[in-house]
N, C-alpha and C positions, 0 to 999 in steps of 0.2 A: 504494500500500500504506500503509496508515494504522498511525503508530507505537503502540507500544503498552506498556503499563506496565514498565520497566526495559529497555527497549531503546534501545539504542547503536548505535554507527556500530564495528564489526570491521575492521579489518587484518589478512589471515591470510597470510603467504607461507610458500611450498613451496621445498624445495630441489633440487636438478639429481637430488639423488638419490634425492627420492621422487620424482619425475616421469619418470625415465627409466628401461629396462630393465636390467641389466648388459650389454646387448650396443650400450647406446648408444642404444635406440629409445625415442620418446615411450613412457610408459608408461600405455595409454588406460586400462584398470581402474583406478589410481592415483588420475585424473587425474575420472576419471568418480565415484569412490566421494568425492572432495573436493564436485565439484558437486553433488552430491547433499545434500552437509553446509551447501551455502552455502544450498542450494532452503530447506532446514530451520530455518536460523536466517533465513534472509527470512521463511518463514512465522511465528516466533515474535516478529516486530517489527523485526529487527535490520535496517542496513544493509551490507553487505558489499565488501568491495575486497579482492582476489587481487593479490597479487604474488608472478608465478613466476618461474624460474628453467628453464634447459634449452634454451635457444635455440641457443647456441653447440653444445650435445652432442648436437641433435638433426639440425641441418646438417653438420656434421663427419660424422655417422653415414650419412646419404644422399650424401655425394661421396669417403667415404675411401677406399672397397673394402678396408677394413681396416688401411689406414695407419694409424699413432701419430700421435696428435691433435696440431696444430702447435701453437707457444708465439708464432709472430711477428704484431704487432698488424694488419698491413692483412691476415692469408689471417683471424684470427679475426674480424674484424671483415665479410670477405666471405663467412665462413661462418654470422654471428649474421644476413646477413640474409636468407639459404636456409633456417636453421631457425626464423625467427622465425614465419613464416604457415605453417609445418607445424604448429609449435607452439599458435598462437592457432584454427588449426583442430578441433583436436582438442577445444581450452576450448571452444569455441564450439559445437559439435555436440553437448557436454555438458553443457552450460548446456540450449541448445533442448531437450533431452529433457524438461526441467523447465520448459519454459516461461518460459525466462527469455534476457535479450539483452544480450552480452557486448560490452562497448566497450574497446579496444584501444586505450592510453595507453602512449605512453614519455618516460621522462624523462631528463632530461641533469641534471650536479651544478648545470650554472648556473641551472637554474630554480631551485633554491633559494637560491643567491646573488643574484642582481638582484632586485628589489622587484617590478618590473613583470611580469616572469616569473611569479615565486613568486604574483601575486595571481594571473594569465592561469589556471595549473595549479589555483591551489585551486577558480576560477570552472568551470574544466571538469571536474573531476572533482564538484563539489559540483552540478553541473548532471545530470549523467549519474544519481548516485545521487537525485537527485528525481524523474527520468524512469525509475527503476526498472529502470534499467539495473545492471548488473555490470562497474564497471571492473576489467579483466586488464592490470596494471600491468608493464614490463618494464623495465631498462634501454634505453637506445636504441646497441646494443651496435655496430651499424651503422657509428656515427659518432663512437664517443666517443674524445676526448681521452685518449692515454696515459697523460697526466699529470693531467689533471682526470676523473675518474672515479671512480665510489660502488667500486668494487671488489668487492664484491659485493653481494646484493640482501638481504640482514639490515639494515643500514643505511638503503637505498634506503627499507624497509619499515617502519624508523622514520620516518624522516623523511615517507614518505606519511602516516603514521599524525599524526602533528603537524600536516601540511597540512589532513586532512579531521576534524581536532578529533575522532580515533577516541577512544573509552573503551574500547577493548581491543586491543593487538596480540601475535596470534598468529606465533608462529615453528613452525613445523612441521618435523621432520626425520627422520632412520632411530634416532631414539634414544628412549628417555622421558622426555630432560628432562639439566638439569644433575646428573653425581655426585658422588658426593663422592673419585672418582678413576676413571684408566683402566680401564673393565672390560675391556679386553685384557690390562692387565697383573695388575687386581684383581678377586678372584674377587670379595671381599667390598662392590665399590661398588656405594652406595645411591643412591636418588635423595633430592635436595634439594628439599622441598618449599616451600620459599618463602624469599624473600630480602626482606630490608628494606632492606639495605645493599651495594651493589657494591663489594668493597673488595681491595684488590692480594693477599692471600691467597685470595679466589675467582674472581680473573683467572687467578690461577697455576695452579686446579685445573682452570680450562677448558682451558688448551693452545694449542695449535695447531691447524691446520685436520688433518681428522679424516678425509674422503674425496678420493679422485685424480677425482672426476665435479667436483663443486664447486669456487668459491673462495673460500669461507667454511670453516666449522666451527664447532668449539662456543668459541672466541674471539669470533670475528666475530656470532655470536648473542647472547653476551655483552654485546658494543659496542655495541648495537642494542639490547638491553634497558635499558642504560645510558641512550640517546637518549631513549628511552619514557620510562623513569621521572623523567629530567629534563624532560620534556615537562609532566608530571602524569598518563600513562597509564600504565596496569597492561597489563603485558607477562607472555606464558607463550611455555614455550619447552616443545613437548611432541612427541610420536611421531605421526605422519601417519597409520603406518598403523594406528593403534588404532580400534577402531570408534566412534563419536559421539563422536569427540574434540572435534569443533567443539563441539558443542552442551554437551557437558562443562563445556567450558572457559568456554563463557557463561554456564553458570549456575552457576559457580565448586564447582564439585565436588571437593573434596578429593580427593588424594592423584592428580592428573593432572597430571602436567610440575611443572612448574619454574614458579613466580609469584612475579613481580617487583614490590612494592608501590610507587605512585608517590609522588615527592617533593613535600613542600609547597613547595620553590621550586621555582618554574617557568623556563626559560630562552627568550628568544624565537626566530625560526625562526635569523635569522642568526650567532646565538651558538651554537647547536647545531652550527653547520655547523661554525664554528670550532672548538669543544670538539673533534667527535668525530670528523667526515666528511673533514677536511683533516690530511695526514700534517703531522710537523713536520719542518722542513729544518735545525731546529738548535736547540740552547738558548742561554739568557743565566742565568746567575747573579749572585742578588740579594743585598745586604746583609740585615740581621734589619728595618731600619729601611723601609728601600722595601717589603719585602712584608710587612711592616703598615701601611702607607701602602695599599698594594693591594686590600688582603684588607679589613682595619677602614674602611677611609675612601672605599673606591672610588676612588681614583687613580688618573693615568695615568702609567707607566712614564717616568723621566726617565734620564737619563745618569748623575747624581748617585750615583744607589742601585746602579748596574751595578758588577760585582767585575769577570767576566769571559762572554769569547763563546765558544760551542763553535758548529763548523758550520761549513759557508757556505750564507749564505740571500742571499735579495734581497729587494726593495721588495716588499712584499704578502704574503711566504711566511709561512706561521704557523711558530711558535717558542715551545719551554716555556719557562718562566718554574722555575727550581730557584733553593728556599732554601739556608740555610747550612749546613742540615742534610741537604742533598745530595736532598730531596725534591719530585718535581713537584710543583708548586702552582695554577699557572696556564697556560693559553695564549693566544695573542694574536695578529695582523697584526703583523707589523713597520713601520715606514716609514721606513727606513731602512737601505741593505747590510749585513752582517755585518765588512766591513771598518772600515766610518762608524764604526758603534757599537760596536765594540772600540777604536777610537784615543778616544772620545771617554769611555770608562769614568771612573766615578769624577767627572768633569768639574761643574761648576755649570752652569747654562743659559746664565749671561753670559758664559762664556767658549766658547760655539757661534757658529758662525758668523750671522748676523743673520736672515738671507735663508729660512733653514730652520726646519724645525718641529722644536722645542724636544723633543716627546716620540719615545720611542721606540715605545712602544703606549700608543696612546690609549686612555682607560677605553671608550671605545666597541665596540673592538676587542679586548676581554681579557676572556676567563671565567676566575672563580677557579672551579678545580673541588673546592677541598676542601670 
């Protein structure tokens, strides 16, 4: 398929709960009026990559006989891998209607932390969409670490979207977009039609996660917009089931969802991963002097400038970075315990032990997010 005038590479992910029924079952109409939006913008140039959601809700649904969905990691993780090829089934018989051939990609968080990973993923998915293929992106729920895990797939779908160098990523869900409050609780919320700035007063209007199918909401869309726009990609976040939303939203049609304008700095893959995709296991607070030192000079976190430790982390865990004014600023790797680096507050370097590394987060290791 030969590219053609303003065309791009799309990200579009679905959520559990446009994809499934209320009673739990794949939702093929859903599912099929998407493919049909992807057939569409393939034909107007575009490249396209699906990342869905509903693995777990669609195998739980074929073995529960109506049981309450379990919460513990080895029955969800043997139930993501009974609805995983229900689920890719259904994409894929949706696709063919259109002539088109669905390739079946999961990914784990370490592909995007090791280097040789992260290049393996971009090489296969960059290869499929030459070959005019439709990568159907998943977690790999099967197998994933409890504790390393995207959590849910708004993330997952930024992060793909960074890997295949997308110029758009779509979030699709049962809503139209970011409001400007609960319309459960407000009659009068509107949608918000475009953001230039993600900032802690429109974290706060997102919330919490929003549906009992998902484990995302309109937070975790947020997050993932967030990733995009640090990326340099423009992010919408809009209603699945509105009709030619895709195609809407590619040729930026006013007043559809929510549109996230991207940042002139750009972060690279494994900064992102730090910023957004890794919880933190604790903070440190900083003097006024180290996070200007951080922030102005690009530094790396020393002992010197440390007040005090909240937490307990270990070697490698990410960890905020708060000024004196009690404000996140940064985050970063540790490399060093949460014990080490509270005895060692306040300290010069030459009074550190010889044998160890001087810093607490290396600049290599530390995104200023403000």
């Amino acid at each position: 398929m030969a590219a053609s005038a303003g065309s791009r590479t799309l990200v579009v992910k679905i959520g559990s709960s446009s994809v499934t029924t209320p009673d739990g079952q794949v939702d093929t109409a859903a599912i099929d009026k998407l493919a049909g939006e992807v057939a569409e913008a393939r034909d107007a140039g575009h490249r396209v990559v699906v990342v869905t959601s509903g693995a777990i809700t669609a195998g739980w649904t074929s073995l529960s006989e109506g049981r309450p969905r379990p919460s513990d990691t080895a029955t969800l993780q043997a139930v993501a891998a009974v609805g995983q090829p229900l689920l890719m089934q259904v994409w894929s018989e949706a696709l063919q209607r259109r002539g088109l051939t669905l390739g079946q990609v999961l990914l784990a968080p370490l592909d995007f932390v090791h280097r040789s990973q992260y290049l393996f993923a971009r090489q296969t998915l960059g290869r499929l969409l030459e070959l005019g293929v439709v990568p159907v992106v998943n977690e790999n729920d099967a197998v994933a670490d409890e504790e390393i895990r995207f959590g849910d797939n708004d993330r997952l779908a930024a992060l793909v979207a960074h890997l295949v160098g997308a110029g758009l990523l779509v979030l699709l869900t049962d809503t139209a977009g970011l409001l400007t409050g609960d319309p459960r609780r407000q009659s009068d919320a509107s949608l918000i039609e475009e953001v230039v700035e993600i900032d802690h007063e429109l974290e706060a209007i997102a919330g919490g996660p929003g549906s009992a199918v998902g484990s995302g909401g309109m937070g975790s869309k947020l997050a993932a917009a967030k990733i995009a726009v640090w990326s340099g990609i423009e992010a919408v976040i809009a209603d699945a089931s509105r009709p030619g939303v895709l195609a809407a939203l590619a040729s930026g049609t006013p007043g559809v969802g929510t549109r996230f304008r991207p940042r002139q700095t750009v972060l690279p893959a494994r900064k992102l991963w730090i910023a957004f995709a890794i919880g933190a296991s604790g903070s440190i607070v900083v003097d006024s002097g180290a996070r200007q030192a951080l922030v102005d000079r690009g530094k790396s976190l020393l002992p010197a400038g440390i007040v005090s430790v909240r937490g307990d982390f270990g070697v490698d865990d990410a960890v905020e970075l708060v000024g004196p004014d009690g404000v996140v600023f940064a985050k970063g790797l540790v490399r060093h315990a949460s014990g080490d680096v509270a005895g060692w507050a306040g300290h010069r370097t030459e009074d550190l032990p010889e044998d160890l590394a001087s810093e607490v987060i290396h600049r290599d290791d530390l995104v200023v997010l403000g």
